[in-house]
C-alpha positions as CSV (number, residue, x, y, z in Angstrom):
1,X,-28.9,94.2,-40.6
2,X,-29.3,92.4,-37.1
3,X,-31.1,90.5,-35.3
4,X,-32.2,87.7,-38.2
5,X,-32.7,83.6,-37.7
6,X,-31.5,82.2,-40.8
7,X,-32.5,78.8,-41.3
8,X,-29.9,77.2,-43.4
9,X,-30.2,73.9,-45.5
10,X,-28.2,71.8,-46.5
11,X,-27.8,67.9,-48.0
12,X,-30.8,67.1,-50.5
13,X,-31.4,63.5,-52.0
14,X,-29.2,64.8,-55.3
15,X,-26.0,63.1,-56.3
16,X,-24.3,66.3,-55.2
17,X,-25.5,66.0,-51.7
18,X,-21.8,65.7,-50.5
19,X,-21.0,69.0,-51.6
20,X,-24.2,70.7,-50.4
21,X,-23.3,69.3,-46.5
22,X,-20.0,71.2,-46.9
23,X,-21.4,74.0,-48.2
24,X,-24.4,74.4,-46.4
25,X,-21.5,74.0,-42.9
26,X,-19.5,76.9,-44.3
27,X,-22.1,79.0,-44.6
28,X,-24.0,78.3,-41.5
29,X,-20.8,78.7,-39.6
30,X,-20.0,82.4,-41.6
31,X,-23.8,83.6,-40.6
32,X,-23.0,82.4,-36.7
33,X,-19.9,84.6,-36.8
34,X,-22.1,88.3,-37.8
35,X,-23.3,90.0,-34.8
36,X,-27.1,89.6,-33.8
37,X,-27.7,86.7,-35.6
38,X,-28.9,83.4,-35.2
39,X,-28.9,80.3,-37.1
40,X,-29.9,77.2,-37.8
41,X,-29.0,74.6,-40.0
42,X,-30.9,71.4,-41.1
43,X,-29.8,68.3,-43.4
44,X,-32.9,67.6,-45.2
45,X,-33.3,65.0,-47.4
46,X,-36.6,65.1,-50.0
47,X,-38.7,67.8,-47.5
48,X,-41.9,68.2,-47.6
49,X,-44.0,71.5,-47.2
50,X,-45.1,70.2,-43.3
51,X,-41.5,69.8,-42.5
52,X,-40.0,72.7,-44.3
53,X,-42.5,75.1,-42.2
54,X,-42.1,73.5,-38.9
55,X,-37.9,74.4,-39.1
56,X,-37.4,77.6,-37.0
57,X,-36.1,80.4,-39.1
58,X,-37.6,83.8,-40.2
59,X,-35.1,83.7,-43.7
60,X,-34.2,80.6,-45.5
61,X,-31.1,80.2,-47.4
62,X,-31.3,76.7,-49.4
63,X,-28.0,75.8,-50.0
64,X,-28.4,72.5,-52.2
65,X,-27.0,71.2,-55.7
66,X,-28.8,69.4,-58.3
67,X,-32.2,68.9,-58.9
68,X,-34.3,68.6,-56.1
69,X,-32.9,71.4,-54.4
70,X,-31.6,73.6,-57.3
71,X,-34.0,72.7,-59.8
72,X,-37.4,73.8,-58.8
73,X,-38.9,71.2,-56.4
74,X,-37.4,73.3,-52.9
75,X,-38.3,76.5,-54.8
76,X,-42.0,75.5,-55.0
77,X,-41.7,74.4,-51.7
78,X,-40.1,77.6,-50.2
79,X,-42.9,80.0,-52.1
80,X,-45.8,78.0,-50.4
81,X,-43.9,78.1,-46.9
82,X,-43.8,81.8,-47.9
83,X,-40.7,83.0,-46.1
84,X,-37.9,84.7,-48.0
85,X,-35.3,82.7,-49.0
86,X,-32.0,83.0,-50.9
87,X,-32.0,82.5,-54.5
88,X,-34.2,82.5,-57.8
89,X,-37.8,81.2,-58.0
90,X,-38.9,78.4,-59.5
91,X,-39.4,78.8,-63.0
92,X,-35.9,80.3,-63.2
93,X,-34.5,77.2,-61.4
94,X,-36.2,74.7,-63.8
95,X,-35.0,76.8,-66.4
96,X,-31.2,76.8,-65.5
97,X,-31.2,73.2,-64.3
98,X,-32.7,72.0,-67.8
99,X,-29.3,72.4,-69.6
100,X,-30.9,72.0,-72.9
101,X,-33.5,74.9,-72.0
102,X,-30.5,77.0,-70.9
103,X,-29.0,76.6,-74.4
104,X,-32.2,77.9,-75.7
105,X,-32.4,81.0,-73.8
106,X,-28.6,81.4,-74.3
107,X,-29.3,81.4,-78.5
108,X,-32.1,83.7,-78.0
109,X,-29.9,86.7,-76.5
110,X,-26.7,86.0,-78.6
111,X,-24.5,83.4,-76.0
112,X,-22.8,81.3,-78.1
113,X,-23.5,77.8,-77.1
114,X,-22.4,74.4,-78.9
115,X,-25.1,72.0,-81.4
116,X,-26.8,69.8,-79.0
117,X,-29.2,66.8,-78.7
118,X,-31.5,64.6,-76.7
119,X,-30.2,61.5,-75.9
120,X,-32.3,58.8,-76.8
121,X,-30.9,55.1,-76.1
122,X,-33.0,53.7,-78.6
123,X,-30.3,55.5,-81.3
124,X,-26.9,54.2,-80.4
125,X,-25.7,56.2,-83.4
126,X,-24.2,59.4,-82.0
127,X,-25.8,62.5,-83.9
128,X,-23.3,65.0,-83.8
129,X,-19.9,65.0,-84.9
130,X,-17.1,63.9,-82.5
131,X,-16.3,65.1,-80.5
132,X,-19.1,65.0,-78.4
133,X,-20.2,65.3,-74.5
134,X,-22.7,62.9,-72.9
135,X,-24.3,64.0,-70.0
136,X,-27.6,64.0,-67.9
137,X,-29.2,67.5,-68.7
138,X,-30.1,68.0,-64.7
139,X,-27.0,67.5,-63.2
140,X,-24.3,69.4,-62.0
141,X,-20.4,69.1,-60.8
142,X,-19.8,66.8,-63.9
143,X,-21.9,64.0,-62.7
144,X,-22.2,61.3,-65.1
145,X,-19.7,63.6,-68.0
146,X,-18.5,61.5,-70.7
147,X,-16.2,63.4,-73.3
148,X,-16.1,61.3,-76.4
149,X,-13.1,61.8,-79.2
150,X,-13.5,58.1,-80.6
151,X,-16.4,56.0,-81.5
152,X,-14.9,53.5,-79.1
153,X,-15.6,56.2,-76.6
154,X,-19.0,57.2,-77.6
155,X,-20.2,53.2,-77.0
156,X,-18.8,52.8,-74.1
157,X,-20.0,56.1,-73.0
158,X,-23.5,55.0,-74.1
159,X,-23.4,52.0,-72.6
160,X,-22.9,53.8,-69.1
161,X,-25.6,56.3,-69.9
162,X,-28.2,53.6,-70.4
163,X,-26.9,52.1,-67.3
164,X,-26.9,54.8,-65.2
165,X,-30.6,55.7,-66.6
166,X,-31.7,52.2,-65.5
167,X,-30.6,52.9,-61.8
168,X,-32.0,56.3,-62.0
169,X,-35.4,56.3,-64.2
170,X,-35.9,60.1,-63.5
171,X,-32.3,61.4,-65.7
172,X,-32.3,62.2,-68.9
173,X,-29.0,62.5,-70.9
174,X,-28.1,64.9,-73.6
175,X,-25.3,65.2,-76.1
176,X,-23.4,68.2,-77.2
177,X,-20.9,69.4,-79.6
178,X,-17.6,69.3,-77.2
179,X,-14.8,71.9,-76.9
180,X,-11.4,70.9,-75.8
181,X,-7.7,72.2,-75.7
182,X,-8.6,75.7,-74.3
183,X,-9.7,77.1,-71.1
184,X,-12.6,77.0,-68.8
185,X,-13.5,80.2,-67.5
186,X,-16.6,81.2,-64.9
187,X,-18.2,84.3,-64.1
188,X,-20.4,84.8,-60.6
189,X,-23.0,86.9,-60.5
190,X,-23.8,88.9,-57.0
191,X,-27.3,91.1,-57.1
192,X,-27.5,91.3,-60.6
193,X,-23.8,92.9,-61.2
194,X,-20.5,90.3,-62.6
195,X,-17.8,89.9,-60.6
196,X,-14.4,89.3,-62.4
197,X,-13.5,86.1,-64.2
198,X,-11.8,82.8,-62.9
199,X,-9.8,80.5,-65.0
200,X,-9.7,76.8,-63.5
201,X,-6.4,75.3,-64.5
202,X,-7.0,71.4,-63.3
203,X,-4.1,68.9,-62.9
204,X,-6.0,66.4,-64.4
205,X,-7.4,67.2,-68.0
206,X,-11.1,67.1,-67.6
207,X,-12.3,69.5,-64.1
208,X,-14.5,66.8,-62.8
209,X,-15.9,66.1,-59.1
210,X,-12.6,65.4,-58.1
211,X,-10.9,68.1,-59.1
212,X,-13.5,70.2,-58.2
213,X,-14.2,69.2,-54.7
214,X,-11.3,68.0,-53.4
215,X,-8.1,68.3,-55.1
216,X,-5.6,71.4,-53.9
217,X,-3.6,70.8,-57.3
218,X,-6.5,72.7,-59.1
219,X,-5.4,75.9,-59.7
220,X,-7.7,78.9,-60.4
221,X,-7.1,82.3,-61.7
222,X,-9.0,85.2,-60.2
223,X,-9.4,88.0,-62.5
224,X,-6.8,86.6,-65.4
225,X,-5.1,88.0,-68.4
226,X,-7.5,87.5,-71.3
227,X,-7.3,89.3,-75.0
228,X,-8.5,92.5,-75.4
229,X,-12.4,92.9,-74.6
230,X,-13.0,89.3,-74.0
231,X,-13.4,89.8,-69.6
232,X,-16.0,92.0,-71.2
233,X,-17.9,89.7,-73.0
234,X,-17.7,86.7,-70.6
235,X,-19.3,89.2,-67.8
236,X,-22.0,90.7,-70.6
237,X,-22.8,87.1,-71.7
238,X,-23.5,85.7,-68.1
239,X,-25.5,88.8,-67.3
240,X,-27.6,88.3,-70.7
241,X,-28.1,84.4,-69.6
242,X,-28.9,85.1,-65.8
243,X,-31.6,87.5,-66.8
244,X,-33.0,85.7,-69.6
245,X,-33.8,83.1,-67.3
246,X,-34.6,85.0,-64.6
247,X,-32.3,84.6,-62.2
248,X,-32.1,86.6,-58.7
249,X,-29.9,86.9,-56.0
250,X,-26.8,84.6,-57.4
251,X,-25.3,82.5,-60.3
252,X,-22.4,81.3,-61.6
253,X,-22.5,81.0,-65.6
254,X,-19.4,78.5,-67.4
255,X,-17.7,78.9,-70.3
256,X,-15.1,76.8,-72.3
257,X,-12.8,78.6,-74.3
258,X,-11.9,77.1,-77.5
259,X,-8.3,76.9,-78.2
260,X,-6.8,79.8,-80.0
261,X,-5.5,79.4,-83.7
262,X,-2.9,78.5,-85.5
263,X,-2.1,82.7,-86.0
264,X,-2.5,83.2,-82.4
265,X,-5.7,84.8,-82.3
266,X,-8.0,84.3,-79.3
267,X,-10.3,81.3,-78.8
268,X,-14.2,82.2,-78.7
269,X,-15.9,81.7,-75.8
270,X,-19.3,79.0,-75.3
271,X,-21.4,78.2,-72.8
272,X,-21.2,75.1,-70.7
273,X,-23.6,75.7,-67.6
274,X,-25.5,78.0,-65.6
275,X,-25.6,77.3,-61.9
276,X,-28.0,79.2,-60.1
277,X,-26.8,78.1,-56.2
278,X,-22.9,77.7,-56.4
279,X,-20.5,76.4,-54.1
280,X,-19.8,77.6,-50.8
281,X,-16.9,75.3,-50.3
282,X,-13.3,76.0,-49.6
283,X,-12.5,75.3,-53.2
284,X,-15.8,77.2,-54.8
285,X,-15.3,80.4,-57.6
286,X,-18.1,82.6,-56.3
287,X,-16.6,83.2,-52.8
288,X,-13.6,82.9,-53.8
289,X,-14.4,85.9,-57.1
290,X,-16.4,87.8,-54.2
291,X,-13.3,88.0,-52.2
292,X,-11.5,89.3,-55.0
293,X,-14.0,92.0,-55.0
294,X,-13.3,92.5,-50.9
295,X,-15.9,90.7,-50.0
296,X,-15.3,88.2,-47.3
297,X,-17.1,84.6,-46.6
298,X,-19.2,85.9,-43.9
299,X,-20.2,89.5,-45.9
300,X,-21.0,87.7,-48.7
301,X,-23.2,85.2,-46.4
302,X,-24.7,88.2,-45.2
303,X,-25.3,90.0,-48.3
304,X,-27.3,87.2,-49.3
305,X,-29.5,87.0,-46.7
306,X,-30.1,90.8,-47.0
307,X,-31.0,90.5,-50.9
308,X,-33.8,87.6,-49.5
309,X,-34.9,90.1,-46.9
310,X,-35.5,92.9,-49.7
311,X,-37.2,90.3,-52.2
312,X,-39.6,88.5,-50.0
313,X,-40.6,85.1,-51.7
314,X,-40.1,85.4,-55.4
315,X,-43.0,84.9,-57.8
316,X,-44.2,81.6,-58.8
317,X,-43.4,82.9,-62.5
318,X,-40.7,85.0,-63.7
319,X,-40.0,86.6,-66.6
Protein backbone atom coordinates (compact mmCIF):
# COMPACT_ATOMS: atom_id res chain seq x y z
CA UNK A 1 0.00 0.00 0.00
CA UNK A 2 1.26 3.74 -0.68
CA UNK A 3 0.52 6.80 -0.94
CA UNK A 4 -2.17 6.99 2.26
CA UNK A 5 -2.75 10.25 4.82
CA UNK A 6 -3.38 8.69 7.96
CA UNK A 7 -4.85 10.99 10.41
CA UNK A 8 -3.82 9.76 13.79
CA UNK A 9 -5.54 10.61 17.17
CA UNK A 10 -4.50 10.68 20.10
CA UNK A 11 -5.31 12.17 23.94
CA UNK A 12 -9.18 12.03 24.65
CA UNK A 13 -10.81 13.53 27.94
CA UNK A 14 -10.51 9.80 29.60
CA UNK A 15 -8.41 9.16 32.72
CA UNK A 16 -6.12 7.22 30.44
CA UNK A 17 -5.42 10.19 28.26
CA UNK A 18 -1.59 10.02 29.37
CA UNK A 19 -1.18 6.80 27.85
CA UNK A 20 -3.17 7.46 24.59
CA UNK A 21 -0.57 10.71 23.90
CA UNK A 22 2.30 8.18 24.08
CA UNK A 23 0.64 5.82 22.09
CA UNK A 24 -0.99 7.77 19.60
CA UNK A 25 3.23 9.42 19.20
CA UNK A 26 4.51 5.93 18.61
CA UNK A 27 2.38 5.17 16.24
CA UNK A 28 2.26 8.33 14.31
CA UNK A 29 6.01 8.35 14.30
CA UNK A 30 6.01 4.26 12.84
CA UNK A 31 3.38 5.39 9.99
CA UNK A 32 5.96 8.55 9.11
CA UNK A 33 8.77 6.04 8.73
CA UNK A 34 6.66 3.62 5.67
CA UNK A 35 7.37 4.93 2.28
CA UNK A 36 4.60 7.09 0.48
CA UNK A 37 2.93 7.94 3.40
CA UNK A 38 1.76 10.84 5.14
CA UNK A 39 0.49 11.65 8.42
CA UNK A 40 -1.06 13.48 10.71
CA UNK A 41 -1.58 13.46 14.19
CA UNK A 42 -4.06 15.50 16.41
CA UNK A 43 -4.63 15.62 20.35
CA UNK A 44 -8.27 15.91 20.59
CA UNK A 45 -9.95 16.26 23.61
CA UNK A 46 -14.10 15.53 23.55
CA UNK A 47 -14.36 16.19 19.37
CA UNK A 48 -17.12 16.88 17.89
CA UNK A 49 -18.38 15.61 14.30
CA UNK A 50 -17.51 19.50 12.79
CA UNK A 51 -14.02 19.11 14.04
CA UNK A 52 -13.36 15.49 13.50
CA UNK A 53 -14.26 16.09 9.61
CA UNK A 54 -12.30 19.25 9.14
CA UNK A 55 -8.71 17.11 10.29
CA UNK A 56 -7.00 16.26 7.01
CA UNK A 57 -6.59 12.56 6.53
CA UNK A 58 -8.20 10.06 3.98
CA UNK A 59 -7.88 6.96 7.02
CA UNK A 60 -8.29 7.53 10.58
CA UNK A 61 -6.59 5.49 13.18
CA UNK A 62 -8.15 6.56 16.74
CA UNK A 63 -5.69 5.64 19.11
CA UNK A 64 -7.51 6.50 22.53
CA UNK A 65 -8.21 4.58 25.99
CA UNK A 66 -11.25 4.60 27.94
CA UNK A 67 -14.55 5.65 27.32
CA UNK A 68 -14.94 8.41 25.20
CA UNK A 69 -12.55 7.23 22.79
CA UNK A 70 -12.73 3.32 23.18
CA UNK A 71 -16.13 3.12 24.27
CA UNK A 72 -18.41 4.12 21.56
CA UNK A 73 -18.75 7.96 21.56
CA UNK A 74 -15.47 8.39 18.76
CA UNK A 75 -16.90 5.34 16.96
CA UNK A 76 -20.23 7.05 16.36
CA UNK A 77 -18.39 9.91 15.53
CA UNK A 78 -16.00 8.30 13.02
CA UNK A 79 -19.16 6.32 11.15
CA UNK A 80 -20.96 9.77 10.48
CA UNK A 81 -17.56 11.41 9.33
CA UNK A 82 -17.59 8.21 7.17
CA UNK A 83 -13.91 7.63 6.53
CA UNK A 84 -12.36 4.34 7.39
CA UNK A 85 -10.81 4.11 10.50
CA UNK A 86 -8.94 1.56 12.69
CA UNK A 87 -10.83 -0.49 14.95
CA UNK A 88 -14.39 -2.08 15.82
CA UNK A 89 -17.72 -0.13 15.42
CA UNK A 90 -19.62 1.13 17.88
CA UNK A 91 -21.86 -1.36 19.26
CA UNK A 92 -18.78 -3.65 19.62
CA UNK A 93 -17.00 -0.82 21.50
CA UNK A 94 -19.84 -0.17 24.03
CA UNK A 95 -19.98 -3.76 24.42
CA UNK A 96 -16.27 -4.37 25.37
CA UNK A 97 -16.04 -1.15 27.42
CA UNK A 98 -19.13 -2.25 29.54
CA UNK A 99 -17.20 -4.87 31.61
CA UNK A 100 -20.25 -6.27 32.97
CA UNK A 101 -21.74 -6.80 29.36
CA UNK A 102 -18.45 -8.34 28.41
CA UNK A 103 -18.95 -11.02 31.22
CA UNK A 104 -22.21 -11.64 29.70
CA UNK A 105 -21.14 -12.42 26.24
CA UNK A 106 -18.10 -14.21 27.75
CA UNK A 107 -20.89 -16.82 29.68
CA UNK A 108 -22.79 -17.04 26.60
CA UNK A 109 -19.84 -18.78 24.50
CA UNK A 110 -18.30 -20.81 27.38
CA UNK A 111 -15.26 -18.02 28.80
CA UNK A 112 -15.10 -18.65 32.20
CA UNK A 113 -15.53 -15.33 33.95
CA UNK A 114 -15.78 -14.67 37.90
CA UNK A 115 -19.62 -13.85 39.96
CA UNK A 116 -20.10 -10.28 39.59
CA UNK A 117 -22.24 -7.34 40.70
CA UNK A 118 -23.34 -3.72 40.31
CA UNK A 119 -22.14 -1.54 42.77
CA UNK A 120 -24.65 0.35 44.35
CA UNK A 121 -23.47 2.81 47.27
CA UNK A 122 -26.71 2.69 48.82
CA UNK A 123 -25.60 -1.12 50.02
CA UNK A 124 -22.33 -0.80 51.92
CA UNK A 125 -22.70 -4.52 52.50
CA UNK A 126 -20.40 -6.27 49.94
CA UNK A 127 -22.45 -9.00 48.07
CA UNK A 128 -19.99 -11.44 47.15
CA UNK A 129 -17.63 -13.32 49.11
CA UNK A 130 -14.13 -11.92 49.73
CA UNK A 131 -12.24 -11.60 48.08
CA UNK A 132 -13.56 -9.21 45.89
CA UNK A 133 -12.53 -6.41 43.20
CA UNK A 134 -14.07 -2.96 43.11
CA UNK A 135 -13.84 -1.18 40.09
CA UNK A 136 -15.60 1.34 37.64
CA UNK A 137 -17.07 -0.97 34.78
CA UNK A 138 -15.76 1.60 31.96
CA UNK A 139 -12.44 1.91 32.70
CA UNK A 140 -9.26 0.62 31.75
CA UNK A 141 -5.39 0.33 32.89
CA UNK A 142 -6.65 -0.41 36.58
CA UNK A 143 -8.14 2.95 37.13
CA UNK A 144 -9.79 3.19 40.26
CA UNK A 145 -8.96 -1.03 41.16
CA UNK A 146 -9.54 -1.89 44.64
CA UNK A 147 -8.72 -5.59 45.53
CA UNK A 148 -10.33 -6.38 48.77
CA UNK A 149 -9.25 -9.59 51.14
CA UNK A 150 -10.63 -7.98 54.45
CA UNK A 151 -13.75 -6.17 55.35
CA UNK A 152 -11.51 -3.43 56.47
CA UNK A 153 -10.56 -3.25 52.88
CA UNK A 154 -13.88 -3.56 51.32
CA UNK A 155 -14.96 -0.09 53.47
CA UNK A 156 -12.27 1.70 52.80
CA UNK A 157 -12.49 0.64 49.23
CA UNK A 158 -16.14 1.77 49.23
CA UNK A 159 -15.55 4.73 50.76
CA UNK A 160 -13.22 5.74 47.70
CA UNK A 161 -15.71 4.44 45.23
CA UNK A 162 -18.42 6.69 46.42
CA UNK A 163 -15.84 9.36 46.41
CA UNK A 164 -14.48 8.99 43.23
CA UNK A 165 -18.32 8.72 41.81
CA UNK A 166 -18.99 12.11 43.44
CA UNK A 167 -16.12 13.81 41.34
CA UNK A 168 -17.12 11.89 38.36
CA UNK A 169 -21.16 11.42 38.19
CA UNK A 170 -20.83 9.62 34.83
CA UNK A 171 -18.77 6.10 36.42
CA UNK A 172 -20.36 3.36 37.62
CA UNK A 173 -18.55 0.73 39.76
CA UNK A 174 -18.87 -2.98 39.78
CA UNK A 175 -17.76 -5.70 42.03
CA UNK A 176 -16.42 -9.10 41.19
CA UNK A 177 -15.30 -12.31 42.58
CA UNK A 178 -11.28 -11.74 42.65
CA UNK A 179 -8.49 -14.19 41.68
CA UNK A 180 -5.13 -13.84 43.25
CA UNK A 181 -1.84 -15.94 43.68
CA UNK A 182 -1.56 -16.94 40.00
CA UNK A 183 -0.70 -15.39 36.85
CA UNK A 184 -2.07 -12.83 34.48
CA UNK A 185 -1.86 -13.85 31.03
CA UNK A 186 -3.10 -11.71 27.71
CA UNK A 187 -3.78 -12.73 24.25
CA UNK A 188 -3.86 -9.97 21.15
CA UNK A 189 -5.77 -10.39 18.46
CA UNK A 190 -4.52 -9.11 14.84
CA UNK A 191 -7.29 -9.48 11.86
CA UNK A 192 -9.24 -11.95 13.50
CA UNK A 193 -6.30 -14.63 14.14
CA UNK A 194 -4.38 -14.86 18.09
CA UNK A 195 -1.13 -14.18 18.44
CA UNK A 196 0.87 -16.13 21.23
CA UNK A 197 0.37 -15.50 24.87
CA UNK A 198 2.19 -13.02 27.28
CA UNK A 199 2.67 -13.52 30.94
CA UNK A 200 3.09 -10.12 32.98
CA UNK A 201 5.27 -10.84 35.90
CA UNK A 202 5.05 -7.32 37.92
CA UNK A 203 7.43 -6.31 40.70
CA UNK A 204 4.81 -5.01 42.67
CA UNK A 205 1.88 -7.48 43.41
CA UNK A 206 -1.07 -5.97 41.80
CA UNK A 207 -0.05 -4.85 37.62
CA UNK A 208 -1.51 -1.43 38.05
CA UNK A 209 -0.97 2.01 36.01
CA UNK A 210 2.34 2.05 37.33
CA UNK A 211 3.55 -0.99 36.50
CA UNK A 212 1.94 -0.91 33.49
CA UNK A 213 3.10 2.30 32.02
CA UNK A 214 6.03 3.04 33.42
CA UNK A 215 7.96 0.64 35.38
CA UNK A 216 10.98 -1.40 33.42
CA UNK A 217 10.94 -4.00 36.54
CA UNK A 218 7.71 -5.48 34.88
CA UNK A 219 8.67 -8.42 33.31
CA UNK A 220 6.63 -10.06 30.47
CA UNK A 221 6.82 -13.40 28.93
CA UNK A 222 6.22 -13.69 25.22
CA UNK A 223 4.91 -16.95 24.16
CA UNK A 224 5.51 -18.82 27.89
CA UNK A 225 5.56 -22.36 29.12
CA UNK A 226 2.08 -23.19 30.03
CA UNK A 227 0.43 -26.87 30.82
CA UNK A 228 -0.50 -28.93 28.15
CA UNK A 229 -3.31 -27.36 25.85
CA UNK A 230 -3.88 -24.35 28.01
CA UNK A 231 -1.95 -21.59 25.03
CA UNK A 232 -4.79 -23.30 23.24
CA UNK A 233 -7.56 -22.36 25.16
CA UNK A 234 -6.46 -18.84 26.18
CA UNK A 235 -6.13 -18.09 22.17
CA UNK A 236 -9.72 -20.03 21.49
CA UNK A 237 -11.34 -18.09 24.45
CA UNK A 238 -10.19 -14.58 23.28
CA UNK A 239 -11.22 -15.48 19.71
CA UNK A 240 -14.78 -16.73 21.06
CA UNK A 241 -15.05 -13.23 23.19
CA UNK A 242 -13.67 -10.85 20.35
CA UNK A 243 -16.26 -12.28 17.98
CA UNK A 244 -19.09 -12.45 20.20
CA UNK A 245 -18.86 -8.96 20.65
CA UNK A 246 -17.97 -8.09 17.40
CA UNK A 247 -14.79 -6.93 17.39
CA UNK A 248 -12.70 -6.01 14.12
CA UNK A 249 -9.33 -5.15 13.27
CA UNK A 250 -7.68 -5.57 17.07
CA UNK A 251 -8.09 -6.59 20.72
CA UNK A 252 -6.31 -7.66 23.51
CA UNK A 253 -8.54 -10.10 25.80
CA UNK A 254 -6.96 -10.71 29.87
CA UNK A 255 -7.00 -13.40 31.81
CA UNK A 256 -5.99 -14.25 35.55
CA UNK A 257 -4.91 -17.58 36.16
CA UNK A 258 -5.88 -18.93 39.34
CA UNK A 259 -3.13 -20.48 41.36
CA UNK A 260 -2.56 -24.14 40.70
CA UNK A 261 -3.38 -26.82 43.52
CA UNK A 262 -2.14 -28.20 46.22
CA UNK A 263 -1.33 -31.60 43.72
CA UNK A 264 0.27 -29.38 41.24
CA UNK A 265 -2.32 -29.35 38.72
CA UNK A 266 -2.74 -26.29 36.54
CA UNK A 267 -4.73 -23.15 37.57
CA UNK A 268 -7.95 -22.43 35.32
CA UNK A 269 -7.98 -19.58 33.36
CA UNK A 270 -10.91 -16.38 33.81
CA UNK A 271 -11.52 -13.45 32.25
CA UNK A 272 -10.51 -10.05 33.48
CA UNK A 273 -10.94 -7.61 30.39
CA UNK A 274 -11.36 -7.16 26.84
CA UNK A 275 -9.60 -4.20 25.33
CA UNK A 276 -10.52 -3.37 21.99
CA UNK A 277 -7.64 -0.49 21.21
CA UNK A 278 -4.42 -1.62 23.12
CA UNK A 279 -1.36 0.02 23.89
CA UNK A 280 1.00 1.20 21.47
CA UNK A 281 3.58 2.14 24.10
CA UNK A 282 7.03 0.93 24.66
CA UNK A 283 5.85 -1.27 27.47
CA UNK A 284 2.39 -2.51 25.47
CA UNK A 285 1.68 -6.66 24.83
CA UNK A 286 0.11 -6.39 21.40
CA UNK A 287 3.22 -4.88 19.71
CA UNK A 288 5.31 -6.38 21.69
CA UNK A 289 3.22 -10.33 20.89
CA UNK A 290 3.18 -9.00 17.12
CA UNK A 291 6.85 -8.74 17.14
CA UNK A 292 7.05 -12.06 18.39
CA UNK A 293 5.27 -13.08 15.34
CA UNK A 294 7.91 -10.88 13.12
CA UNK A 295 6.00 -8.18 12.88
CA UNK A 296 7.72 -4.96 13.52
CA UNK A 297 6.14 -1.48 15.15
CA UNK A 298 5.80 0.15 11.86
CA UNK A 299 4.32 -3.28 9.85
CA UNK A 300 2.00 -3.73 12.37
CA UNK A 301 1.07 0.22 12.13
CA UNK A 302 0.68 -0.45 8.70
CA UNK A 303 -1.24 -3.52 8.74
CA UNK A 304 -3.71 -1.72 10.56
CA UNK A 305 -4.32 0.89 8.37
CA UNK A 306 -4.59 -1.63 5.54
CA UNK A 307 -7.35 -3.75 7.46
CA UNK A 308 -9.32 0.07 7.75
CA UNK A 309 -8.75 0.51 4.02
CA UNK A 310 -10.38 -3.02 3.23
CA UNK A 311 -13.36 -2.45 5.84
CA UNK A 312 -14.43 0.99 5.03
CA UNK A 313 -16.49 2.46 8.03
CA UNK A 314 -17.90 -0.39 9.98
CA UNK A 315 -21.74 -0.71 10.54
CA UNK A 316 -23.53 1.22 12.94
CA UNK A 317 -24.57 -2.40 14.39
CA UNK A 318 -22.78 -5.49 14.55
CA UNK A 319 -23.44 -8.81 15.16
Amino acid sequence: MSGRHVLVLGGGPDAEREVSLESSRCVAEALATLPGYKVHREVIDAIDLARLRALPGDVIFPVLHGPFGEGGPLQDLMEQDGRPYVGCGPFAARAAMDKIGAKLAAMGVGVPTTPARVFNPRDRACPLPLPVVLKPIHEGSSVGVHICTTLAQWTNAVDAAIADMRAHPHRSYMVEGAVLGGAELTVGILDGKALAPIRIRPKSEFYDYQAKYHSDETKYDVDPELPAGLKERLQKYALDLSRAIGVRHLARVDFLLSKAGAAGQAGEPWLLEVNTMPGFTGHSLLPMAAGHAGMTFAGLAQRLVECAVRDGSSPTVQG
